[in-house]
C-alpha positions as CSV (number, residue, x, y, z in Angstrom):
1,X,-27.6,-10.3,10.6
2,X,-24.5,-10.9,13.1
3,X,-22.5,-8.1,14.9
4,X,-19.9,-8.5,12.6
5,X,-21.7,-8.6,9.2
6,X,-23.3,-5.2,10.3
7,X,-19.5,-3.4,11.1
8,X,-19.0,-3.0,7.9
9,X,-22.5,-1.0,7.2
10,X,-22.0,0.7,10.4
11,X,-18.5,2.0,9.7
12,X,-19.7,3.1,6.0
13,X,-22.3,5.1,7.7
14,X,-20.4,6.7,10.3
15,X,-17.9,7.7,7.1
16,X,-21.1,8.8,4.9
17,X,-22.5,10.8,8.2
18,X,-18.8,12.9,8.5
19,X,-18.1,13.3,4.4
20,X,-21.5,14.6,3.4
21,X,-23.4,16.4,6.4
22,X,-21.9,19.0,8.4
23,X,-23.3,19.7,11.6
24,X,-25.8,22.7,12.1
25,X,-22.7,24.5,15.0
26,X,-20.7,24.2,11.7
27,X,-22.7,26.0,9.1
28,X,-23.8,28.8,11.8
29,X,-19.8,29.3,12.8
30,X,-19.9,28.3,16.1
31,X,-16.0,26.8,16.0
32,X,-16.3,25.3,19.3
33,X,-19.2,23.2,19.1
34,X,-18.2,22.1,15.4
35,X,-15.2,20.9,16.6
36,X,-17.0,19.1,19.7
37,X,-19.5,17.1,17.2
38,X,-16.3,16.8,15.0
39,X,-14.4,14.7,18.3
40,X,-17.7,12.9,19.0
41,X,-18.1,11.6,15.2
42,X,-14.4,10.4,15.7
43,X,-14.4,8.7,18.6
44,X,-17.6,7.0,17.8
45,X,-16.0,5.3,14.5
46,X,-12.5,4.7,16.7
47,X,-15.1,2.2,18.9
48,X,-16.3,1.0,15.8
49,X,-13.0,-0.1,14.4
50,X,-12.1,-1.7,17.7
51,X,-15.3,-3.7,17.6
52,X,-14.7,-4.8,14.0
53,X,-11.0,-5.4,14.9
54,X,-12.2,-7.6,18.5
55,X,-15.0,-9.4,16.5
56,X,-12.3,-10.5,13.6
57,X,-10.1,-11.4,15.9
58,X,-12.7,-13.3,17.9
59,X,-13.7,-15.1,14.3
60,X,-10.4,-15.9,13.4
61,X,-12.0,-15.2,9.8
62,X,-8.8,-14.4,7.9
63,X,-6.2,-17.7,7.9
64,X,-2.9,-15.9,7.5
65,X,-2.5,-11.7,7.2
66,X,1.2,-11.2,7.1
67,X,3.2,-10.6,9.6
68,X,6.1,-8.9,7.5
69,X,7.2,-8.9,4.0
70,X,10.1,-10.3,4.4
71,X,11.3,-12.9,1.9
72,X,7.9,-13.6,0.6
73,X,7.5,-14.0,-4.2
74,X,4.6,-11.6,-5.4
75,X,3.1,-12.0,-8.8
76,X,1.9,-8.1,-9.5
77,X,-1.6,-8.6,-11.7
78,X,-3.0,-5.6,-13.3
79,X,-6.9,-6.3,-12.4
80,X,-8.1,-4.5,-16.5
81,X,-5.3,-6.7,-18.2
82,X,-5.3,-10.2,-16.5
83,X,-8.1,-12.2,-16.8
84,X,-11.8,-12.0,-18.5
85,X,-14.7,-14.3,-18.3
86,X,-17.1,-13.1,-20.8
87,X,-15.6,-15.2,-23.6
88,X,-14.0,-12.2,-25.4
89,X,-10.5,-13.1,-25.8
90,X,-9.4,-10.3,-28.3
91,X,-6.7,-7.4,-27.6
92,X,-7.6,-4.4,-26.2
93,X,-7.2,-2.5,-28.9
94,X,-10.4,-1.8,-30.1
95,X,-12.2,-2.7,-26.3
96,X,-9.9,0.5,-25.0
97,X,-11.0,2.6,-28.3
98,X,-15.1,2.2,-27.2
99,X,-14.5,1.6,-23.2
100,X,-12.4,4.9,-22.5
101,X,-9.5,2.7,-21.9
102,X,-10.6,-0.4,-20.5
103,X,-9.6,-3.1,-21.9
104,X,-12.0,-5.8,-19.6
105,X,-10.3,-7.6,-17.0
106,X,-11.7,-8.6,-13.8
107,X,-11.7,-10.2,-10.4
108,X,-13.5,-13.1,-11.4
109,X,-10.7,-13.3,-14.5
110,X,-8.4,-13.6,-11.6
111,X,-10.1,-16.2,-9.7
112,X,-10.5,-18.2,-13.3
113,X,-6.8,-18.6,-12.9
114,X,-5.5,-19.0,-10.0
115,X,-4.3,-22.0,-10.7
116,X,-1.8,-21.0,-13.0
117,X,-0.5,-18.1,-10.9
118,X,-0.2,-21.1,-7.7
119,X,1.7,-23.5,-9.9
120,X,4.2,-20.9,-10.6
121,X,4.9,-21.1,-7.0
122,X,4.5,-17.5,-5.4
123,X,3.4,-16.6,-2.2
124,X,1.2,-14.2,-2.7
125,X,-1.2,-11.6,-5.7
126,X,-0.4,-8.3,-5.8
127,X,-3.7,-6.5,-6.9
128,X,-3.8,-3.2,-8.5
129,X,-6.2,-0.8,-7.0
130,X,-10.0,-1.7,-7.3
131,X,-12.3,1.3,-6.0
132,X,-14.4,3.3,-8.1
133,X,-12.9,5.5,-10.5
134,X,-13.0,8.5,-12.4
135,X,-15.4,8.0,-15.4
136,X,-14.2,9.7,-18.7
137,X,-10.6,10.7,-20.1
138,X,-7.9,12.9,-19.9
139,X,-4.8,14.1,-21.8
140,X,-2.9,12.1,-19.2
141,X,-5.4,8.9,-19.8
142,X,-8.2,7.0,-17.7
143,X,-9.1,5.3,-14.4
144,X,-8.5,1.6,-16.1
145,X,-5.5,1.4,-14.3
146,X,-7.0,1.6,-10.7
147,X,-5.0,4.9,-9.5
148,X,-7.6,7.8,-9.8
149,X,-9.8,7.1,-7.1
150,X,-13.3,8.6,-7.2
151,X,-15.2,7.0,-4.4
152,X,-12.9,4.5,-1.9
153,X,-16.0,2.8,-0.4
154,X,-16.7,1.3,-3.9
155,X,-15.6,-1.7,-6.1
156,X,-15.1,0.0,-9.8
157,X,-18.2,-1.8,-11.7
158,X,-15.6,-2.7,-14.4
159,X,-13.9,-5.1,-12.1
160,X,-16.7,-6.8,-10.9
161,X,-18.5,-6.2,-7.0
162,X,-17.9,-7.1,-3.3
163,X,-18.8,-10.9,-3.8
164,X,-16.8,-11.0,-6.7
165,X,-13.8,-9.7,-4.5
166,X,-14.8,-11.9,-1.5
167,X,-14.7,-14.8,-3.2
168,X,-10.9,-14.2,-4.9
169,X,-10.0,-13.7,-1.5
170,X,-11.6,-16.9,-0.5
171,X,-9.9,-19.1,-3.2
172,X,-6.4,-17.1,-3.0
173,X,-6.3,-17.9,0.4
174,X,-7.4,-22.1,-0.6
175,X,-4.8,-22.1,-2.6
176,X,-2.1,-21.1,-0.5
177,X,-2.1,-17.4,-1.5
178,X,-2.2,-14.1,0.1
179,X,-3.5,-10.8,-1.3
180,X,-1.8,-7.6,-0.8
181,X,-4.1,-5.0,-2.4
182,X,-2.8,-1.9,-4.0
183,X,-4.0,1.4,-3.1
184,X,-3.8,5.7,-3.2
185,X,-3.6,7.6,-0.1
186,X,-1.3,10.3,-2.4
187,X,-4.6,11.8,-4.7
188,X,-7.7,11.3,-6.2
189,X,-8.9,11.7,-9.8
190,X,-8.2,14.1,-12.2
191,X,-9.4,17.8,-11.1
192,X,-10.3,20.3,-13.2
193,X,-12.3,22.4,-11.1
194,X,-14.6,22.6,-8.2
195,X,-17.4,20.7,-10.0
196,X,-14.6,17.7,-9.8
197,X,-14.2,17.6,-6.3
198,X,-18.1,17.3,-5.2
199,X,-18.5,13.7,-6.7
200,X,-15.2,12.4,-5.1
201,X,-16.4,10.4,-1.8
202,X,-15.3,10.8,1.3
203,X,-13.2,13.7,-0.1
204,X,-16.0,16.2,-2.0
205,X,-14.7,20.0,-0.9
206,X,-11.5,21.9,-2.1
207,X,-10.1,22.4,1.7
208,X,-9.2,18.7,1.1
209,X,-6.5,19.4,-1.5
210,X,-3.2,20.9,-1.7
211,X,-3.2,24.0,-3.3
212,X,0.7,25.3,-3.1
213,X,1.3,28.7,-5.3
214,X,-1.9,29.0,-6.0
215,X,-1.8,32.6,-4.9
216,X,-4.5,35.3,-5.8
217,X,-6.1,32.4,-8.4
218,X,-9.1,30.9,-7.5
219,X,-9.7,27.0,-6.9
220,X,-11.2,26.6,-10.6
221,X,-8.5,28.7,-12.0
222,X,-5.8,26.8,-10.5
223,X,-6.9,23.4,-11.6
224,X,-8.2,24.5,-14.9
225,X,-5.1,23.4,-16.8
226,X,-4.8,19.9,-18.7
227,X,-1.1,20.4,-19.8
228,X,2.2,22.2,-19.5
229,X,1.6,21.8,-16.1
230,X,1.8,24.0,-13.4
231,X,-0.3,25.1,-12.3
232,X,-1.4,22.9,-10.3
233,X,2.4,22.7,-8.6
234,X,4.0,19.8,-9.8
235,X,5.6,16.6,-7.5
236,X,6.6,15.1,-10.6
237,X,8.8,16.2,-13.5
238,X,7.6,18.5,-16.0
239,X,8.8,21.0,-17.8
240,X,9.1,23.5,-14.7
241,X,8.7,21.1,-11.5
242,X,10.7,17.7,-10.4
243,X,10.5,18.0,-7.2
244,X,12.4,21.7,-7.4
245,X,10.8,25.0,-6.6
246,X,8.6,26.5,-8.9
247,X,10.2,27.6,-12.1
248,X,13.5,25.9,-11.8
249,X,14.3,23.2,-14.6
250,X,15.3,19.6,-12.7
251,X,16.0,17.7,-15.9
252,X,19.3,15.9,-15.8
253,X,20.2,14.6,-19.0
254,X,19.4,16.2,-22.7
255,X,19.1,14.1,-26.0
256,X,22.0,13.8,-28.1
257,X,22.0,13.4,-32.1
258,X,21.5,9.9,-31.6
259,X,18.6,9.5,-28.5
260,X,21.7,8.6,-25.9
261,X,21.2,10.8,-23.1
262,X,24.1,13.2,-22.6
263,X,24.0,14.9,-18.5
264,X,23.0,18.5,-19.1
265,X,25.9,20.7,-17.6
266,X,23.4,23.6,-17.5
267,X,20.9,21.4,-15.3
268,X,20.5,22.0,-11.6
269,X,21.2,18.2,-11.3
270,X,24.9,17.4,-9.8
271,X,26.7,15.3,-12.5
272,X,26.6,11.5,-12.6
273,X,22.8,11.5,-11.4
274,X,21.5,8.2,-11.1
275,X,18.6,8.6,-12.7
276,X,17.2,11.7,-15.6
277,X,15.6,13.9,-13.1
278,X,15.3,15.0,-9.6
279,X,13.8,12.7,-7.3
280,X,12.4,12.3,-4.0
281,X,15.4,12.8,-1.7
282,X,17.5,13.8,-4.3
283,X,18.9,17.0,-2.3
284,X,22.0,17.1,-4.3
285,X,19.6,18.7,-6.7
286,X,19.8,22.6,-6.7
287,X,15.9,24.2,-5.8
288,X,15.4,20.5,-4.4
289,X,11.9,21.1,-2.0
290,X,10.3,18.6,0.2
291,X,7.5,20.9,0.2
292,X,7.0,20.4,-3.7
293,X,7.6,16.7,-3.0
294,X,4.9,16.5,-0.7
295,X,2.6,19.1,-1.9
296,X,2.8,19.4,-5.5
297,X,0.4,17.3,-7.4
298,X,0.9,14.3,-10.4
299,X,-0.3,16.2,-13.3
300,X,-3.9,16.9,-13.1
301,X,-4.5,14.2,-10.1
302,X,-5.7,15.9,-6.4
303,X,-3.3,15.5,-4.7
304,X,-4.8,14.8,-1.0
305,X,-4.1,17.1,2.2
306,X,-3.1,14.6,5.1
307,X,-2.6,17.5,7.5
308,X,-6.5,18.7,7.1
309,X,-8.0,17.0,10.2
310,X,-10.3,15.2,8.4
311,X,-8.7,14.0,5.2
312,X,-6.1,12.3,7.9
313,X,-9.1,10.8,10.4
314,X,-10.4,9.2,7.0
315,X,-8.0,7.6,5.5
316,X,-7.1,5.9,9.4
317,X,-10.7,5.3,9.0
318,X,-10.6,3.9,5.9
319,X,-7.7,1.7,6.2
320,X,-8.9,-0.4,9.0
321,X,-12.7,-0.9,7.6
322,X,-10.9,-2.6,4.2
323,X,-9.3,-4.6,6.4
324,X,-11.8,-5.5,8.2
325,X,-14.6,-5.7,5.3
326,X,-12.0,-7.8,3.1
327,X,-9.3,-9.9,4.7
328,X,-6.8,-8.8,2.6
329,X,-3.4,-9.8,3.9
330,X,-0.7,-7.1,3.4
331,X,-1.0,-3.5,1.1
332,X,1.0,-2.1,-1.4
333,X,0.9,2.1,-1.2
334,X,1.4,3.6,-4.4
335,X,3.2,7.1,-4.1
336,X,4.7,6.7,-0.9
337,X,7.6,8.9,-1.3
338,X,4.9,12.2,-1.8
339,X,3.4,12.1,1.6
340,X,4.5,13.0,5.3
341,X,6.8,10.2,7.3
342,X,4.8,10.7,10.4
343,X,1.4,10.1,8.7
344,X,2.7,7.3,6.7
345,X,4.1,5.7,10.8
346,X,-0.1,6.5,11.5
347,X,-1.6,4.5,8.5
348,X,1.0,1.8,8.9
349,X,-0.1,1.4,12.5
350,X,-3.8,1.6,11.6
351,X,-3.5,-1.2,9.1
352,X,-2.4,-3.7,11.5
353,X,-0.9,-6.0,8.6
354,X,2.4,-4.8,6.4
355,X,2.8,-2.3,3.9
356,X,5.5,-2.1,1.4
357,X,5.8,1.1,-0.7
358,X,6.4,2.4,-3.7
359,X,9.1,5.1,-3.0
360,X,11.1,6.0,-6.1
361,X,14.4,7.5,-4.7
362,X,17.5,6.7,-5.6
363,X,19.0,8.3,-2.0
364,X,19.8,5.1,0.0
365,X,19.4,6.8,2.9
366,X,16.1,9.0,2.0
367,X,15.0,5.5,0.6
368,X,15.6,3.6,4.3
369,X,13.8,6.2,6.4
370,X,10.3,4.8,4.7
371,X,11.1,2.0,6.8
372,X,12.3,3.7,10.3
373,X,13.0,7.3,10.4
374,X,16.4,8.1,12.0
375,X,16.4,9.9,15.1
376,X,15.3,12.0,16.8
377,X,12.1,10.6,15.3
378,X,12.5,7.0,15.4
379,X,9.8,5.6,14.4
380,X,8.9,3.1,12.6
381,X,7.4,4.1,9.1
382,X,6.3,0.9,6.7
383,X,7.0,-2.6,6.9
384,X,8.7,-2.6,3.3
385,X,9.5,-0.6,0.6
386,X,9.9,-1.3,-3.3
387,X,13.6,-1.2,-4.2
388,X,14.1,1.8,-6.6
389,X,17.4,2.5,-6.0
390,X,18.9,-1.3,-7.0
391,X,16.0,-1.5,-9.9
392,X,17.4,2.2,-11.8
393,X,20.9,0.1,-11.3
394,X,20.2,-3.6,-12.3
395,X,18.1,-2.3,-15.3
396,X,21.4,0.0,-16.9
397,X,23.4,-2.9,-15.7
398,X,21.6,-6.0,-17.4
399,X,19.9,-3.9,-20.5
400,X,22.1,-1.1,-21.1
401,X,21.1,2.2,-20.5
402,X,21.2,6.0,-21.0
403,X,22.8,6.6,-17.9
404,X,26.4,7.2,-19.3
405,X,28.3,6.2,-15.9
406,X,26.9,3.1,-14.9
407,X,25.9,1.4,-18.9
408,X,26.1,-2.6,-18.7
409,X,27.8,-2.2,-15.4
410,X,27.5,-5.0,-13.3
411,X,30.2,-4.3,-11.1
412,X,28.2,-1.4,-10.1
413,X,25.1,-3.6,-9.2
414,X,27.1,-5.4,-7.1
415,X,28.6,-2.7,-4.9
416,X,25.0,-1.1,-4.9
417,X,23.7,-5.1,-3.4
418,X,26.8,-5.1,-0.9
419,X,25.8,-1.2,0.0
420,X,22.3,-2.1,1.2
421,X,23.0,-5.4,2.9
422,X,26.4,-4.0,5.2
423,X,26.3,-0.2,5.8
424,X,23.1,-0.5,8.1
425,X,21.6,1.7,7.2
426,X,18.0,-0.4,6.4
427,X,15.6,-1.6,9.3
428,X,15.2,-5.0,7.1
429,X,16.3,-5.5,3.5
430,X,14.7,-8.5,3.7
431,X,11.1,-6.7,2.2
432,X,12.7,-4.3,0.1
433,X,10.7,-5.5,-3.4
434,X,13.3,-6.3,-6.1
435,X,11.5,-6.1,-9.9
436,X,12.7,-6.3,-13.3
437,X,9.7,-4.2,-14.4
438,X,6.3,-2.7,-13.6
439,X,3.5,-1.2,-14.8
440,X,5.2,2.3,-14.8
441,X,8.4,1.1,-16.2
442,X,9.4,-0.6,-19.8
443,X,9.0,-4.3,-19.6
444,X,12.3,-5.8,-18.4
445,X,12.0,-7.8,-21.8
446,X,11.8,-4.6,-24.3
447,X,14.3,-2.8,-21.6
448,X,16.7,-5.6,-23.1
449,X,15.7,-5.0,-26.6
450,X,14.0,-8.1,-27.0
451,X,17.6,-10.1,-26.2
452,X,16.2,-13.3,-23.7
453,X,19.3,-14.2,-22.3
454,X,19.9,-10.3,-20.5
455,X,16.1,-10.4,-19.9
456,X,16.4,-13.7,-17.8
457,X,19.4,-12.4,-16.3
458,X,17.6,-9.4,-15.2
459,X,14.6,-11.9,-14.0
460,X,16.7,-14.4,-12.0
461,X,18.3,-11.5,-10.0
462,X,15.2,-9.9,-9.0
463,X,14.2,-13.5,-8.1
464,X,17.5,-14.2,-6.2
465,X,18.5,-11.1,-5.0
466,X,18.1,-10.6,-1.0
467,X,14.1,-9.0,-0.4
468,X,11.2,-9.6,-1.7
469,X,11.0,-10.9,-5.3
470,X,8.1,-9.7,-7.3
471,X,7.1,-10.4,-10.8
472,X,5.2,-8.6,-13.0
473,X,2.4,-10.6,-15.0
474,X,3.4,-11.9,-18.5
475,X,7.2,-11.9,-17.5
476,X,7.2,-15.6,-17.7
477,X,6.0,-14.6,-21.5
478,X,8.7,-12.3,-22.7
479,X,5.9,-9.7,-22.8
480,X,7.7,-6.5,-24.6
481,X,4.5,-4.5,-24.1
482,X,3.9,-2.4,-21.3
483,X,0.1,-3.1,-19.9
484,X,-0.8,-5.7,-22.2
485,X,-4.2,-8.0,-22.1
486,X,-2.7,-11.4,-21.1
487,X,-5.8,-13.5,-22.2
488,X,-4.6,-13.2,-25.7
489,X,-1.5,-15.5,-24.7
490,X,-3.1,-18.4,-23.4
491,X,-1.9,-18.8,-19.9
492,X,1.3,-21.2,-21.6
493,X,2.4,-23.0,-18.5
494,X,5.7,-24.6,-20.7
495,X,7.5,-21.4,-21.5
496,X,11.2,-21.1,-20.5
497,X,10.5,-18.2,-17.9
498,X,7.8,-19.8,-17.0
499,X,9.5,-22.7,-15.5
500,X,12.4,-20.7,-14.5
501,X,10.1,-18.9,-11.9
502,X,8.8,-22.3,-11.0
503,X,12.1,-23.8,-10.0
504,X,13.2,-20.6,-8.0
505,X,9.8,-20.2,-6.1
506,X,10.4,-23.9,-5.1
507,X,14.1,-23.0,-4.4
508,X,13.1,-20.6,-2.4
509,X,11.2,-22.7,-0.5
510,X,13.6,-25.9,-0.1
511,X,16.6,-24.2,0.3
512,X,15.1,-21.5,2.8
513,X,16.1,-18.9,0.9
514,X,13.7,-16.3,2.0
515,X,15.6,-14.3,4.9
516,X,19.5,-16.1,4.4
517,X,22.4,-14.3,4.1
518,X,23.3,-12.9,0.6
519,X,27.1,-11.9,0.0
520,X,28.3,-10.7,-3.3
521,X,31.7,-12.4,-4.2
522,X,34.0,-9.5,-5.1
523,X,36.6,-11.2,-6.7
524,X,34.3,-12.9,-8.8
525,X,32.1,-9.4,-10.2
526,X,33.5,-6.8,-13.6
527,X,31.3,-5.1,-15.3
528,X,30.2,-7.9,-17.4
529,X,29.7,-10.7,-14.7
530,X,28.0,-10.8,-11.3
531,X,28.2,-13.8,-9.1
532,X,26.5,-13.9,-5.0
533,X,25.6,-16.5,-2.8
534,X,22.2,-17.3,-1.0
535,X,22.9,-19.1,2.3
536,X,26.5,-19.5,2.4
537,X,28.9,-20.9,0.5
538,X,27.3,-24.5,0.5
539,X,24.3,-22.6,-0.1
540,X,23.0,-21.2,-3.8
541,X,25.8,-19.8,-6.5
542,X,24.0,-17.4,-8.2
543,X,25.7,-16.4,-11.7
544,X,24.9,-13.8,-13.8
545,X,25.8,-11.3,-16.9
546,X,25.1,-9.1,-19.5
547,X,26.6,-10.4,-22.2
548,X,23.8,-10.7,-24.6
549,X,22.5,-14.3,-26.8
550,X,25.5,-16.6,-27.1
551,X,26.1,-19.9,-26.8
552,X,29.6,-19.7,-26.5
553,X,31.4,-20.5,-23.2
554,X,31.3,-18.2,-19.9
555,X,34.0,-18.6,-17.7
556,X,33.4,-17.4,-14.0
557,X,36.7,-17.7,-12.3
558,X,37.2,-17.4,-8.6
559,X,37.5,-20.0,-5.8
560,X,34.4,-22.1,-5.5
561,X,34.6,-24.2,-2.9
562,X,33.9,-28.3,-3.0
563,X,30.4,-29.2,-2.1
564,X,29.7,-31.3,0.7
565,X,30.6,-35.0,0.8
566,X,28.8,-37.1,-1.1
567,X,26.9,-34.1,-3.2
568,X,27.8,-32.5,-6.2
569,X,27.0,-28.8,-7.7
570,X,23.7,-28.7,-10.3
571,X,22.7,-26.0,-12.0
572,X,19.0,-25.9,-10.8
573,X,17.8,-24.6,-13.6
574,X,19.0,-27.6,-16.0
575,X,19.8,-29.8,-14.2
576,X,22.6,-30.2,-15.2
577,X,26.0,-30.7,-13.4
578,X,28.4,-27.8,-13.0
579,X,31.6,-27.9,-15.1
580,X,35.0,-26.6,-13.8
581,X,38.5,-25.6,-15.0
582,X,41.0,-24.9,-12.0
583,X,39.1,-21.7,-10.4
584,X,36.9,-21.0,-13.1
585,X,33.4,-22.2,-13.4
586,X,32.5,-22.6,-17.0
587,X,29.1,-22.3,-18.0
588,X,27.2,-23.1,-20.9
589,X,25.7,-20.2,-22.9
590,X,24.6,-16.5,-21.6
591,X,21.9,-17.3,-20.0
592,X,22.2,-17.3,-15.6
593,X,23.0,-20.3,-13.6
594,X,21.8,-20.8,-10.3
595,X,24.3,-23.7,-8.7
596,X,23.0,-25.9,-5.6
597,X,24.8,-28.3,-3.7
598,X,22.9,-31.7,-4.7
599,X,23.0,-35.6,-2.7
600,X,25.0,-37.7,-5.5
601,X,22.2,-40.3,-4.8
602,X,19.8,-37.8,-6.4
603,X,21.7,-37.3,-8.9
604,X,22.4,-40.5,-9.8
C-alpha cells in the first residue's frame, strides 16, 4: 500500500488514539505531563496532515477544488430523498413508518443520475451531510436528514460506504461537476444524558458540550428533557429562548383571528422585525445574547464546545483528513451563525478549499462579518455565506407573506439587492447563495400557494440575482412538499422549470454572467415589478413580478436602450423577440422574462 493510501488510516488512528485513551499522567493528575503527551499527540497529526496535504498535492488527485464560490449554480440534493437503486420506487411513506425515518436514498442513487443533474447545467452538487448518525427517534425527529452526527469518521450505512462515495466523486468530477459536501461543526446527536455522549466518536465525554445555566443540576438532569425546552439553554426559538437570555420571550409576531401574523407590541422585538423572532445578530432585540447564540443548544442536539482544547484540535483535524480522504471540492457549514468568528477564520483556513455558510440573520452587517470580521479583527472568516437576509425578503416579496411591512413588496427587494451590492459592506457578494427554498424552509412552490408564475419568478431571481444561485432538488418539478422522495417523479427532463434552469445555467455561461455587474433599475421597480441588469445595459434585462397567473399584458416602462447594431432583444426564455411601446416593454403573461441582446443573423 502507498504513502498516501495509508494517510488516511494513519490520521484515523492518531484521532482514535486522542478520543478514546487518555494518557496514564492524565488519569493519575499529573496536569503537566497530560498536557505535554496532549502537545505531542497534536503535533504528531499536524505532520500528518502536512504529509497528506504534500502527497495530494504531489498526485494532483483531485482535478478542480474551488478556488471561491463565487458565481458558480449549485443543485442542493438531500442524500435520503434523491435517488435509490434497489428498484423500490414507492413514497416514503410507509419506508419512513418501518426505517425510523428513512426514506432510502443513497449515494449510488446519486451517481445513477448524474446525468440528469449535468444536463440541467449546474456547476456543482451540494450534498447533505453523510456521516454516521444517531440510530432511533426523537420528538424532534431522526438522523435521516444527515445533521445529528454520531461518529464523523463514518459513512451512515443508509447512504451506502466509502467506495460508494469515491466513486460519486469520481463521476461528478467526469462530468464536469464539483461536490461541496455538507457538514455540522455546531452539535452532535440528540442528548439525553450521559449514556448519550459515550457512543458519539471523537466527541464521547460531557466536558465536550456546552452546558450554560446548568447550575447546581447535574449533566443527566440538564439534558434529561425532550420538550418545552430549556433546559438545555436554547440558541433557537422556543417558548423561553431565541437567542435572548434565559426566560425572556423573543417572539415577534402573534396570530391574529385569521393566521396573518400581527407584531406583538408586548414582545421584546423592535417593531417592523424582518423576520418572527429574534435572530442571530438581531441586537435590536431586547435580552439579545451572543452567549445564548453561541452557547445554547438546537433543542435536544449537543451543541459542541469549540473553546475545549480538544473539541477545537479535532474538528481542525477532522476537516483536513475529509479533504484529503475524499476530494471533495468546496463545504457547505450548516449552523454557522452559532459558533465563534475566530474559530470559524481557523476551520476555514484548515480546509484549504471554500466554505459558504449557512448564517440565518437578517443584520446585513452581522450577516457580512461571516465573511471578514471588521476591525480590529480583520480577518477573514468564510469564503461565502447563504443569503438569509435577501431570501426572508424575495420570499414576502414574490409569495406574499406574514410579515405585514414588506407583503408582495418588490420594491423592497430591490433596495435590499442595491443595499448589498453598493454600501460595502460585503468582502464579495459574488458567493453569497441566493435560494428560493431549502430543506428547512417551505418549498418556494407551496410558499406561492401553488401559483407557477410567482414560483418561477421567485426561481429566475435566485437564478439571476448577483451570487451564487442554488437550487433545491425537485424545483424544476413544482415540488409543493418539503423533503420529498424524488424517484416517485421520474427524473422528467421536459418540464417548464426544468428547461428554464437549463437556459439560465447556459446563460450564465455564454453571457459570463457569473461575477458581472448587477444594477437594479430604480425607475423601473413598485411593489409589483422588479427589473435589473446582468452585465450592463447591453447585457441581460432581467424582468420580474408578483402578480400572480395571467395572461394578460405586463407593461414595464422605463428607458430601455437599442441593442447593438445589427442584434435585436429575445427573451431567452422563449425565444421570442421583445415587444415595445414608446418606454414600455410589454410582455406576454406573468411569468419573468430574461431579455438578451441577440445577432439578427441568429435570429433570422
Amino acid at each position: 500500500m502507498s504513502k498516501l493510501a495509508l494517510l488516511p488510516l494513519l490520521l484515523h488512528a492518531l484521532v482514535l488514539s486522542s478520543a478514546q485513551q487518555q494518557p496514564v499522567e492524565c488519569l493519575t493528575g499529573d496536569e503537566v505531563a497530560c498536557a505535554a503527551e496532549h502537545t505531542a499527540l497534536l503535533q504528531a497529526r499536524r505532520h500528518m496532515v502536512g504529509l497528506a496535504a504534500s502527497s495530494h498535492a504531489a498526485a494532483g488527485v483531485s482535478k478542480f477544488p474551488l478556488d471561491t464560490f463565487a458565481g458558480v449554480s449549485m443543485y442542493f440534493i438531500l442524500v435520503d430523498r434523491f435517488g435509490r437503486t434497489d428498484g423500490n420506487l414507492t413514497a416514503c411513506g410507509a419506508d419512513e413508518a418501518s426505517n425510523n425515518g428513512w426514506c432510502g436514498g443513497t449515494l449510488k442513487g446519486i451517481t445513477a443520475h448524474l446525468d440528469y443533474i449535468a444536463e440541467l447545467g449546474f456547476d456543482c452538487i451540494w450534498l447533505t451531510p453523510i456521516v454516521a448518525q444517531y440510530r432511533g427517534t426523537t420528538p424532534s425527529g431522526t438522523g435521516a436528514m444527515g445533521y445529528w452526527a454520531q461518529n464523523i469518521y463514518a459513512i451512515d450505512e443508509h447512504f451506502g460506504t466509502p467506495e460508494d462515495y469515491h466513486e460519486l466523486i469520481e463521476k461528478a468530477h467526469e462530468k464536469g461537476l464539483c461536490v461541496v459536501q455538507d457538514f455540522v461543526a455546531n452539535h452532535m446527536g440528540p442528548i439525553h444524558g450521559a449514556k448519550d455522549v459515550e457512543p458519539m466518536f471523537p466527541f464521547n465525554k460531557t466536558e465536550y458540550f456546552h452546558q450554560l445555566f446548568r447550575g447546581n443540576l447535574t449533566f443527566d438532569e440538564y439534558t434529561a428533557k425532550t420538550g418545552n425546552w430549556p433546559p438545555p439553554a436554547q440558541a433557537m426559538w422556543s417558548q423561553s429562548g431565541a437567542q435572548c437570555t434565559q426566560g425572556m420571550s423573543c417572539m415577534c409576531y402573534k396570530a391574529g383571528e385569521n393566521g396573518e401574523m400581527i407584531w406583538d407590541a408586548a414582545s421584546p422585538c423592535p417593531e417592523g422585525m424582518l423576520s418572527d423572532f429574534c435572530k442571530p445578530g438581531d441586537y435590536a432585540c431586547q435580552g439579545y445574547s451572543e452567549e445564548v447564540t453561541q452557547k445554547g443548544w438546537f433543542y435536544d442536539l449537543g451543541d459542541l464546545n469549540q473553546s475545549h482544547p480538544f473539541v477545537r484540535e479535532q474538528q481542525l483535524a477532522w476537516i483536513q483528513w475529509y479533504v484529503e480522504t475524499y476530494k471533495i471540492d468546496a463545504f457547505r457549514l450548516d449552523t454557522a451563525a452559532f459558533m465563534a468568528f475566530d474559530f470559524l477564520s481557523e476551520l476555514q483556513e484548515a480546509a484549504r478549499i471554500p466554505i459558504i455558510g449557512e448564517v440565518t440573520a437578517t443584520n446585513l452587517t452581522f450577516h457580512a462579518q461571516f465573511q471578514a470580521n471588521p476591525p480590529p479583527a480583520g480577518r477573514p472568516v468564510l469564503d461565502g455565506v447563504l443569503n438569509f437576509p435577501t431570501y426572508f425578503t424575495a420570499q414576502a416579496a414574490f409569495c406574499g407573506s406574514w410579515f405585514p411591512f414588506s407583503e408582495g413588496n418588490l420594491e423592497f427587494l430591490g433596495k435590499r439587492m442595491t443595499e448589498q451590492v453598493e454600501a460595502g459592506v460585503y468582502k464579495r457578494v459574488d458567493s453569497l447563495g441566493n435560494f428560493a427554498d431549502n430543506h428547512d424552509v417551505s418549498r418556494a412552490t407551496a410558499s406561492c400557494n401553488g401559483d407557477r408564475s410567482k414560483t418561477t419568478n421567485f426561481v429566475v431571481w435566485s437564478m439571476l440575482a448577483k451570487g451564487v444561485p442554488i437550487v433545491y432538488y425537485g424545483t424544476e418539478e413544482y415540488l409543493e412538499a418539503q423533503r420529498e422522495a424524488f424517484w416517485t417523479h421520474g427524473y422528467n427532463t421536459s418540464t417548464y422549470m426544468f428547461k428554464v434552469l437549463k437556459t439560465l445555467n447556459a446563460a450564465r455561461k455564454q453571457r459570463d454572467l457569473a461575477v458581472s455587474d448587477m444594477q437594479v433599475k430604480i425607475g423601473q421597480r413598485d411593489q409589483d415589478k422588479l427589473v435589473f441588469t446582468r452585465g450592463g445595459d447591453q447585457g441581460v434585462w432581467v424582468y420580474l413580478n408578483n402578480l400572480g397567473e395571467t395572461k394578460e399584458a405586463v407593461s414595464y416602462c422605463g428607458a430601455v436602450p437599442p441593442p447593438v447594431e445589427g442584434s435585436r432583444w429575445l427573451d431567452a426564455l422563449t425565444g421570442e423577440p421583445a415587444s415595445f411601446s414608446g418606454e414600455c416593454f410589454i410582455a406576454q403573461g406573468s411569468y419573468p422574462k430574461v431579455l438578451m441582446a441577440t445577432a439578427m443573423a441568429m435570429t433570422s
